[in-house]
Structures are given as structure tokens and as C-alpha cells.
N, C-alpha and C positions, 0 to 999 in steps of 0.2 A: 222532956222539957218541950213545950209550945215551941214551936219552927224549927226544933234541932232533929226530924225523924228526915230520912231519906227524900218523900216525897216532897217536899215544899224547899229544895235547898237553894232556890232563885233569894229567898227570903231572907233568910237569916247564915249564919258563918260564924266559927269559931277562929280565935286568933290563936298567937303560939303558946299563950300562957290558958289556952282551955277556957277563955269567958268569950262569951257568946256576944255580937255585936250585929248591927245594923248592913246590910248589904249593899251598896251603894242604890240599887234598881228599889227596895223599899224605901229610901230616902229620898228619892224621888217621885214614886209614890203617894210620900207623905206630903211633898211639897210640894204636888201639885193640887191635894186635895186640901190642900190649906189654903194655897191661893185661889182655889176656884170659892170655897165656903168664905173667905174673906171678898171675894168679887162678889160675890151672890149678898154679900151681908150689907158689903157697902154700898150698893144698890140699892137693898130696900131701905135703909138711914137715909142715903139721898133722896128717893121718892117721897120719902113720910116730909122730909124737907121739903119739899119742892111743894107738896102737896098743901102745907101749913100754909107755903108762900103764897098759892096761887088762889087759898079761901082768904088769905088779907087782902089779896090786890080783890077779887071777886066785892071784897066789904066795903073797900074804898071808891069803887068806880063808879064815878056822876052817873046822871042819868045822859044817855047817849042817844044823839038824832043824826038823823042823815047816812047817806051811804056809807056802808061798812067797807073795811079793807080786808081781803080775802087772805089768808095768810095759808101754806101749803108746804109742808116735806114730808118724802116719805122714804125718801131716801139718803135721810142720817140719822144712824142708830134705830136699833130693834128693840132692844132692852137695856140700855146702856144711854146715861146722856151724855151724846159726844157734845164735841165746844158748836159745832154749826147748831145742833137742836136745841144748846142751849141760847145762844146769841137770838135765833128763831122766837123761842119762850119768851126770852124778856125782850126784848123789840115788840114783841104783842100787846105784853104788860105792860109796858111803857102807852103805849097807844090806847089800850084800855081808861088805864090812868088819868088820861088827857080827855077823855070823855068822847073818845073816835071808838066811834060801832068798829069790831071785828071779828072775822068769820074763819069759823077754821074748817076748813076742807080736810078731814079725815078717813081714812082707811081702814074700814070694818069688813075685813076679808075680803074688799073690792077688787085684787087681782091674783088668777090663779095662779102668778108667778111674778113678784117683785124683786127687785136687786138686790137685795141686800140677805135677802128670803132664800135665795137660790143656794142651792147644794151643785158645785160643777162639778164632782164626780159621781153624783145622782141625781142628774137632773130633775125628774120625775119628782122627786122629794117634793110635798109640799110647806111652804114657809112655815116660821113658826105665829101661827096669825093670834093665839091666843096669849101670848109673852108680849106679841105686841101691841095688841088692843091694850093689854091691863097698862104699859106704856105710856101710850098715848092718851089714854081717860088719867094718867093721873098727872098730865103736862095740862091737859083741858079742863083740870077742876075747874067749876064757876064758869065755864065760859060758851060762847055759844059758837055749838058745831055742826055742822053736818057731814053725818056717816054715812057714807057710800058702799053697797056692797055690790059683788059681783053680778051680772047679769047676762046671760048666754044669748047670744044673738045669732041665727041658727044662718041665715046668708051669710055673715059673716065666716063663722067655720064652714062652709060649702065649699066658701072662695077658696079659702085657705088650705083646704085637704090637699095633700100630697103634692103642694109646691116644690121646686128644688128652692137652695138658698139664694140663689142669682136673684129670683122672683120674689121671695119673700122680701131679701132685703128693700126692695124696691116696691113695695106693695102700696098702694093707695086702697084708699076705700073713702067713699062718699065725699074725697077731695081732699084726705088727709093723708100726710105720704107716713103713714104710723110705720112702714119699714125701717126710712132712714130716722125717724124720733128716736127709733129701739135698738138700733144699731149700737150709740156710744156707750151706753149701761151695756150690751151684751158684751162689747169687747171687752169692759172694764171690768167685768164680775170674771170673762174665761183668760182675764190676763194674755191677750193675743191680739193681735192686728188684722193677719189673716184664719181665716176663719177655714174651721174645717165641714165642707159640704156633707156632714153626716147625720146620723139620726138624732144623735140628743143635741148636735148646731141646731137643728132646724126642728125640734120639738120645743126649743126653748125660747126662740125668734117669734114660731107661732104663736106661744102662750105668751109673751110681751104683745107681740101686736093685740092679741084677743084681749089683755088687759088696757092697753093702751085707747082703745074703744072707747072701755068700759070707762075708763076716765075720763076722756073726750067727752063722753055720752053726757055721765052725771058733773061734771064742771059747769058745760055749757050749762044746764038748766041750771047749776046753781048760780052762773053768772044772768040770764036770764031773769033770773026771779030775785035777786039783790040787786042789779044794776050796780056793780061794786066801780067805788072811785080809783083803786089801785089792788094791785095783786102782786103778794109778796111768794117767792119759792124759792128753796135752796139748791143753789148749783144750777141749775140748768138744763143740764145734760144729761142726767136718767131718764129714761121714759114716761118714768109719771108726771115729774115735774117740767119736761121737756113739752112735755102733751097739752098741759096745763097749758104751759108759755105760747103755744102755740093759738091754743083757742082764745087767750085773753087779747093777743095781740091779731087774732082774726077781727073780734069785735071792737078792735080801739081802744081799749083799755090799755092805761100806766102799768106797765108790768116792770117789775124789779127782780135782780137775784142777787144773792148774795154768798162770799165762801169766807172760810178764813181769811183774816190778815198776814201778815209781813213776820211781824212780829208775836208773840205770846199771847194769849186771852185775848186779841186783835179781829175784827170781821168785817170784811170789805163789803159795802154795795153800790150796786148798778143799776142803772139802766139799760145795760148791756149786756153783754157775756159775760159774766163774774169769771169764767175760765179764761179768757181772753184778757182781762185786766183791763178795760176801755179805761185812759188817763187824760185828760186834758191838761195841755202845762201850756199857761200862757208864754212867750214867746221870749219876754222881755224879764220873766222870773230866772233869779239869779240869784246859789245859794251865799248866805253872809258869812261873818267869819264864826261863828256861834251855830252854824246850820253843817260849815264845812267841819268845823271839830268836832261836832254832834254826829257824822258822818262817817268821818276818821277812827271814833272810836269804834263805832259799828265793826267798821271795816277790818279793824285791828283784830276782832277777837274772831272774825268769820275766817278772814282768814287762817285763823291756828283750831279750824273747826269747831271752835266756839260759839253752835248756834244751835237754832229748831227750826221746824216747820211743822206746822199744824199738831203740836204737841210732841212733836218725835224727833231724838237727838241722832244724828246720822255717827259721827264721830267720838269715841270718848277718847281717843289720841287719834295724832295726826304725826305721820314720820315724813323725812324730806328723801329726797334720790339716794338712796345706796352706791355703795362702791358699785356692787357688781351692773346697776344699768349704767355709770358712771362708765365704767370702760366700754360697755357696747357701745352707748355713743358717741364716746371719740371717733369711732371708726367712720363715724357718717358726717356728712356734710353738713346736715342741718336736722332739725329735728322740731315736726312736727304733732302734737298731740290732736286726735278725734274722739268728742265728747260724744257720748248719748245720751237718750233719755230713757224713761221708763214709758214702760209702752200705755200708759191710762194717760199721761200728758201727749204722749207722741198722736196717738189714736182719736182724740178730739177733732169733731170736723176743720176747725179755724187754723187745725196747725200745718195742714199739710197743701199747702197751696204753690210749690214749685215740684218736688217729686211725691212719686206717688204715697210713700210713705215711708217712715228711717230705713228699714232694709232694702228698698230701691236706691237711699242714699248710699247705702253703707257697699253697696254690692257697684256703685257706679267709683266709690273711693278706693276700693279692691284694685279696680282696670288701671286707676294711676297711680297708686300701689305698687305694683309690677311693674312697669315703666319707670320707675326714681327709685334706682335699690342705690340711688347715693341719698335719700334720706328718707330717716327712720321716722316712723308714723308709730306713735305708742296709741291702741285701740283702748279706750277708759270704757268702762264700763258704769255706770250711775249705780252709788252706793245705794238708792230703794230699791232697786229692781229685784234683789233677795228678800225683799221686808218681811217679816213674820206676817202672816196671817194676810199677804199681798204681793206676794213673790210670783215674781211675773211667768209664763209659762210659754211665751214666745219671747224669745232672751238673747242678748245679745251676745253671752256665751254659746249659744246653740248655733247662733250664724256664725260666733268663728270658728267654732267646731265644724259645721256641715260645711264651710269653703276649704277649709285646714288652714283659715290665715293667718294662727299664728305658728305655723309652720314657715311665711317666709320670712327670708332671714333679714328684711328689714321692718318687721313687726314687734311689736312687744304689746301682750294683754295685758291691762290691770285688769283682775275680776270684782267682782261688787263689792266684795268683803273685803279687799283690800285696801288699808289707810294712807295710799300714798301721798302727798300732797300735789292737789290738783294747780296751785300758784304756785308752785316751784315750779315742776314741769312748763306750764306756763312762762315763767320770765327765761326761761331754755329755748322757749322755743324761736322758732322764724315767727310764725303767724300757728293761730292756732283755727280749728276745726270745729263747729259746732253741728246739730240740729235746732234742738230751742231750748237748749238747755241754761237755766240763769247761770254758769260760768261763762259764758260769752258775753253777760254784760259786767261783769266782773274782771273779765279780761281788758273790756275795753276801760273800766274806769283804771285798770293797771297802766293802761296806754299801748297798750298790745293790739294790735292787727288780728284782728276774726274776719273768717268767712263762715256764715251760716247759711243753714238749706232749708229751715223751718222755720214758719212764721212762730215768733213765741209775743213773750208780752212787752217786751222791751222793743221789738222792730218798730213799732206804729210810732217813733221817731228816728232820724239818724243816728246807730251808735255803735251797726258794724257795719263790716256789707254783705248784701244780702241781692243777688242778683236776680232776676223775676221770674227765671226760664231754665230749664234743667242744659240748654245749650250755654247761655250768658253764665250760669254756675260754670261748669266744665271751664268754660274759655276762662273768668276769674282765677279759676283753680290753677292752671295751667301757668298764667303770667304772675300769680304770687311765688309758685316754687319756682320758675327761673326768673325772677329779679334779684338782682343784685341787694336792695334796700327796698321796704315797704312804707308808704309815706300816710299814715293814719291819721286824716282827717279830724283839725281838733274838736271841733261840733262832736264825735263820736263819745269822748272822754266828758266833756259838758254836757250831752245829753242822757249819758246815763247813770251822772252822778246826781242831774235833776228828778229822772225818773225813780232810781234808787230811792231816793228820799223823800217823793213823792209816795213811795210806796210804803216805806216804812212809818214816816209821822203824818201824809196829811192824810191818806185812803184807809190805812189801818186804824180802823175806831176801837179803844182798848174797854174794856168790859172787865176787867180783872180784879175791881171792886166788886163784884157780882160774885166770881165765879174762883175756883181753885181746881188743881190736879186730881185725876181722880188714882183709882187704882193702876190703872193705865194711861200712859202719858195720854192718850187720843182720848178720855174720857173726861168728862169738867164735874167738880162738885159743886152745887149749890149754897153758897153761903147766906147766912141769916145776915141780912143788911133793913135799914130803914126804905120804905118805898120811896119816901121821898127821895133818894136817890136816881129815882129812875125818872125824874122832873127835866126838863128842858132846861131850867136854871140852876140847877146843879148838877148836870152831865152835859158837857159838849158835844160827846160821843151821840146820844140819845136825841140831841137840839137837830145836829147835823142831818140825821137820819131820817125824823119828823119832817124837817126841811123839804128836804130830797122825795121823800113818798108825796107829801101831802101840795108842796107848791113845785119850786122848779130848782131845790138847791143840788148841788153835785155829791153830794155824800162826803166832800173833804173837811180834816180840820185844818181852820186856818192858826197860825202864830201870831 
């Protein structure tokens, strides 16, 4: 019988009654190649879609005068349209639409090593340039681009040979500091903070900056020779598009970026740091009672882990304290919880502006740690830091392992995977512990007392505290665990149920008549919709947007 000889018995297995049955290792097997030939399939469905859409919008678009708007990512999705490259897509369409020239800056093999491209256990590996050319030509049907390809610049590698990484990082060339551009994609692709001074760190540093150039190089001419009124890029913080942001705003040019929203099929833009969340809340805005219960629900299902982020569900249950941490902490006096983050939020330049970065934090909260073994400090670990296909490689498990801190005996680890409830522990505690993790602003709309150590997106108003100086931190630290009572500033709990809701309905523009899940939560499908949809008078979302690029609006919607 087929599978039943000696040699193949991974395969196949007979039961007690002698019929031959599936082995568990083939059924997985099967079901991987099921779901890879159904990703591969619904892929090409959505392209052929996407493709139909973008010869309608190409049949409908006026005729167009005046400066074009430069639009640019290169850094979301390779063969896959995630929700950023789809928000990207139709924000162009939309502009098209409206009879605004627009210019796409694309990537035709133009860097010998892009983020998304990189293999970090082979670094050498080159991208896959030819998955993503066909890509992006079928996002740019009808439209006018310009393709960049790589161009070897022979000073440039001279300078470059056999730097150590201290000097790469920090590398300029011709007045461009392309080390630190290249820096935040490299942390983010090797999932680490610190960086290890070795051969494929610093073969992979140099092939960013040598592409970073090249993009530098061919931007500027194409900004040169369009004289473009604004320039749109996603995220920011990759090197390509970082490079971009860099040269548009050398020349004066409106530069915008944009990430995910708040919410579902949601996509924030700025003028600012799309990572950073720049918000303006007037002063004297105050939510209604229709804005607070609009809030409240929110709040209700987040709390029972009922949410997403950027397509992906962290929680499908959520348990509260256990008996067994229940009796450790009787024993202690007080009980405080330390949140972290994942190190591609932690790693961002704008976050680290008191210590030098989370494990400088986490290794200064160690020392008082050891000194208060009358309270227990539970170490949280941030459910993405394990994420499939983004599971971080400098981890916050590895720093308590390498200290042995949960070895003392007023420690307790949650590890990533674990569902414990992060707002239980919370209303347990004294005062709770942050870096910039959004449970600190969460805490404080609970009413709860936070101390944070990292700029995140919610500081740039009052709504925890957050002291400026790794000395002023320490001394906070110190008079929260010995007070008696913590007196939480009510501005903290008003400011961040404004910000909250600011982020959720007026920054998050929804797109989700557009767009649907794809095979993977992180991917969008393209839905067949009327163009007219994507009109300024019948999309707020799209009015907003136009607004903000074109005159001086703030990307928000109003009620």
C-alpha cells in the first residue's frame, strides 16, 4: 500500500483496527499547503481586482494641470496588499479623481537591500525584487510613475569599506546623516535595540545606507524636475521613506505621513511623525454625554480584550488573577505592575528621550527592586513581542532571564503569551509602571496613578507623570512607593479620555467601505465599490485628507 512500507512512516500510521489513517505531521503538511496555494490565489483575485479598479479610476481622471503630489511606500507589503498600501492606493485615486497630477515614486530594483526584502538570518539574501515589481506595476496601472533603479556610487562604497558599526551608524555623506535614517528599519527588521557589532550587523547597515543614497539621489531629481506641491510617504521611519522625508523637507516641501488608525480599516495622517501621533486638542474641547458613552463602550469591550490593532487580535480570552498570585500577594505590602513594550515601538527615535532605552529602564527598576522586597513588582511582558512572523529577538524575557529577576522573590513574570488581565492587576495596584506603552493611558482614564519613562503618544498632554531626567524619574519613583496615598491629578484622567477619543473618531479616517480582511488579518482586500465614493462629497474621510494635503486642514473628522 502507498505510505504503509517502512521507509516513509513520518507519513502515514495504521490504527488498532488495521486502517491506515493520516499522521498528524501530513495534516499539517496539508494545511500548510492549502493555506499557502489559497494566499497565493487570493492574491492574484485581489490584484486582477485592484487592477480592473485602477484602469476605471485611470478612464475617469480629468484632465490634470499643475503640480503633482509625489506619493511613495516602499515599506508596506512586497506581494500582499497590507491596509497602509491599501489606504496609500486609494488616497492617490482619490487625488487622481479630483483632477490633482500625481506621481509615484517607485522601486524598480533601486536598493540592494530594503526592509521588508531582508532575510536576518541570511542577510546577504537578495530581496525579492521581481514579486515586487509585478506588485507594484499592478497598484500603478494607468498611472504615472517613476522607476528608480539602483546606481553604485564608487566614493560612496570607499567611504564605507570596513567601517565598525559605531561609525556606520553615524555616517553622513554629502550632508545626509543616512546612518541614523537607517538605523530605525534596521532595528525593526533584526527585532533588537542593541545592535550586535558584527559582520552581517554591519553588512546590512551598509547596504541601507548605499541604498539610502540611491534614493536620496533619484528623489531629489525627481523632486527637482516636478517641483511637487506636497509629498505623501508611509510611516516615516524606514529608510526609504525616511530618506524621502528627509530630502522633501530639505527643499521645503509639505511633507505628510501616514499609519494605521485606532480603530479597524482606520489611517491616520500627519504632518508629523505618523509614529509619534502629533494631536492638537483645543483646550476648551470637552467630551458630551453622546461622546462619553460612545467612549465607554469602547472602553468596555477593550477592557475584556476585545479589540485590534492594525488588523491583529492580541486576546481571544482574557482571565483575571488567580488564586495562586492572589496568595503571593497578600504577603506584600503593595503591589506594583511594569508594563513594556515591543521593541519596533520602544526603538523609534521620539521614544526614548529620558533613558537611554527600555532595558536601561528596566535594569534601573531592578536596583529598586531589590531595595522594597515589601512590594511585589509583577514584570508584564507586551502580548506582540512573540507575534508570528515579528517576534522580537531582544525580549524582555531574555532580560529577565540574563538578570535572574524573576528569581527575586518579590517578582513575578507574566510572559507574552500569557492572558492575564492587564486592568485587573492594574486597579490592585498602588501606582502602576510604564515605558510608552498605551496601558498607561488606560490606566490613567481608570484613574489610577502612572509613572512613565518613555515618551509615547499620549504624553505630549498631561495624563500621567512623566518626569524629564533619569534623576527626577528615580526621585518620583522613590516618593510614589513610600507615600502613604497617591493624589492623581484630575487633568490626567480628562486628558486622556480626550486624547483617546481624539484618536479613535476624529484622527482615525475609516476607509472600510473600500476595503475588507484579507487572508491574514494584516492584509486588506479590495472591494468593487462605485468611484464615486472616493469624492470629497461623499467621503469625509477622503474631504479631510484632500483638505490637509492640499490647503492647511489637520487630517481630523469633525462631529
Amino acid at each position: 500500500m502507498v505510505g504503509a512500507r517502512s521507509s516513509r512512516p513520518f507519513l502515514l500510521k495504521k490504527d488498532s483496527g488495521d486502517r491506515v489513517k493520516f499522521h498528524p505531521m501530513k495534516n499539517f503538511l496539508s494545511e500548510f499547503y492549502t493555506q499557502n496555494i489559497q494566499r497565493r490565489l487570493t492574491r492574484h483575485l485581489n490584484n486582477f481586482q485592484i487592477w480592473k479598479m485602477a484602469r476605471r479610476v485611470a478612464a475617469q481622471v480629468p484632465s490634470a494641470d499643475g503640480a503633482p503630489v509625489i506619493f511613495f511606500k516602499a515599506s508596506s507589503g512586497i506581494d500582499d496588499l497590507s491596509w497602509n498600501s491599501a489606504f496609500h492606493l486609494l488616497t492617490s485615486w482619490a487625488f487622481r479623481l479630483q483632477g490633482i497630477p500625481v506621481q509615484f515614486f517607485a522601486c524598480n530594483s533601486g536598493m540592494t537591500h530594503c526592509v521588508l526584502g531582508t532575510n536576518r538570518d541570511y542577510v546577504v539574501q537578495k530581496p525579492p525584487c521581481a514579486s515586487c515589481i509585478y506588485q507594484s506595476k499592478t497598484l500603478y496601472t494607468g498611472a504615472d510613475a517613476h522607476w528608480f533603479s539602483f546606481q553604485i556610487d564608487e566614493e560612496l562604497d570607499a567611504r564605507l569599506r570596513d567601517l565598525p558599526l559605531s561609525e556606520l551608524m553615524d555616517f553622513i555623506f554629502n550632508g545626509i546623516p543616512l546612518g541614523q535614517l537607517s538605523l530605525p528599519g534596521l532595528r525593526w527588521i533584526l527585532r533588537r535595540h542593541h545592535l550586535n557589532d558584527d559582520k552581517p550587523t554591519r553588512y546590512l547597515l551598509s547596504q541601507y545606507i548605499r541604498s539610502a543614497w540611491n534614493v536620496a539621489r533619484e528623489f531629489e531629481m525627481l523632486i527637482k524636475r516636478t517641483q511637487p506641491r506636497a509629498v505623501v510617504v508611509f510611516n516615516g521611519q524606514m529608510y526609504p521613506e525616511a530618506t524621502a522625508l528627509y530630502i522633501a523637507r530639505k527643499h521645503g516641501i509639505k511633507a505628510i505621513t501616514h499609519e494605521v488608525g485606532l480603530r479597524p480599516a482606520t489611517v491616520f495622517f500627519t504632518e508629523g511623525e505618523a509614529t509619534a501621533y502629533p494631536l492638537h486638542i483645543p483646550d476648551e474641547f470637552e467630551l458630551n454625554d453622546a461622546q462619553n458613552a460612545r467612549l465607554d463602550e469602547y472602553l468596555s469591550k477593550r477592557f475584556q480584550g476585545d479589540f485590534t490593532m492594525a488588523g491583529m487580535k492580541f486576546w481571544s480570552d482574557m482571565k483575571g488573577l488567580d488564586e495562586e498570585f492572589l496568595v503571593k500577594a497578600a504577603e506584600f505590602k503593595q503591589i506594583i505592575p511594569i508594563f513594556t513594550n515591543v521593541i519596533f515601538d520602544t526603538s523609534q527615535p521620539h521614544a526614548n528621550t529620558v533613558f537611554e532605552d527600555m532595558f536601561t529602564w528596566l535594569d534601573a527598576a531592578l536596583e529598586v527592586i531589590k531595595k522594597n522586597r515589601e512590594t511585589l513588582f509583577v514584570i508584564r511582558a507586551h502580548p506582540d513581542e512573540m507575534r508570528l512572523r515579528k517576534a522580537s529577538l531582544e525580549t524582555v524575557a531574555n532580560w529577565v532571564a540574563d538578570r535572574c529577576a524573576d528569581e527575586e522573590p518579590n517578582v513575578i513574570f507574566v510572559p507574552p503569551h500569557e492572558t492575564l488581565s492587564s486592568y485587573e492587576l492594574i486597579q490592585r495596584a498602588k501606582f502602576t509602571m510604564i515605558y510608552n506603552s498605551t496601558i498607561g493611558m488606560e490606566a490613567s482614564i481608570m484613574g489610577e496613578p502612572v509613572l512613565c519613562a518613555g515618551k509615547a503618544r499620549f504624553t505630549q498632554y498631561p495624563t500621567v507623570f512623566f518626569p524629564q531626567s533619569v534623576d527626577a524619574y528615580k526621585e518620583k519613583l522613590a516618593e510614589m512607593l513610600n507615600a502613604e496615598s497617591i493624589e492623581v491629578p484630575a487633568e490626567f484622567k480628562r486628558n486622556a479620555r480626550r486624547f483617546l477619543y481624539y484618536q479613535l473618531y476624529f484622527s482615525s479616517l475609516p476607509f472600510g467601505e473600500y476595503l475588507k480582511t484579507g487572508v491574514r488579518t494584516s492584509h486588506a482586500l479590495m472591494q468593487d465599490f462605485d468611484l464615486a465614493r472616493l469624492s470629497p462629497e461623499n467621503s469625509p474621510a477622503i474631504k479631510v485628507i484632500l483638505d490637509g494635503v492640499l490647503s492647511d486642514g489637520d487630517f481630523l473628522l469633525r462631529e
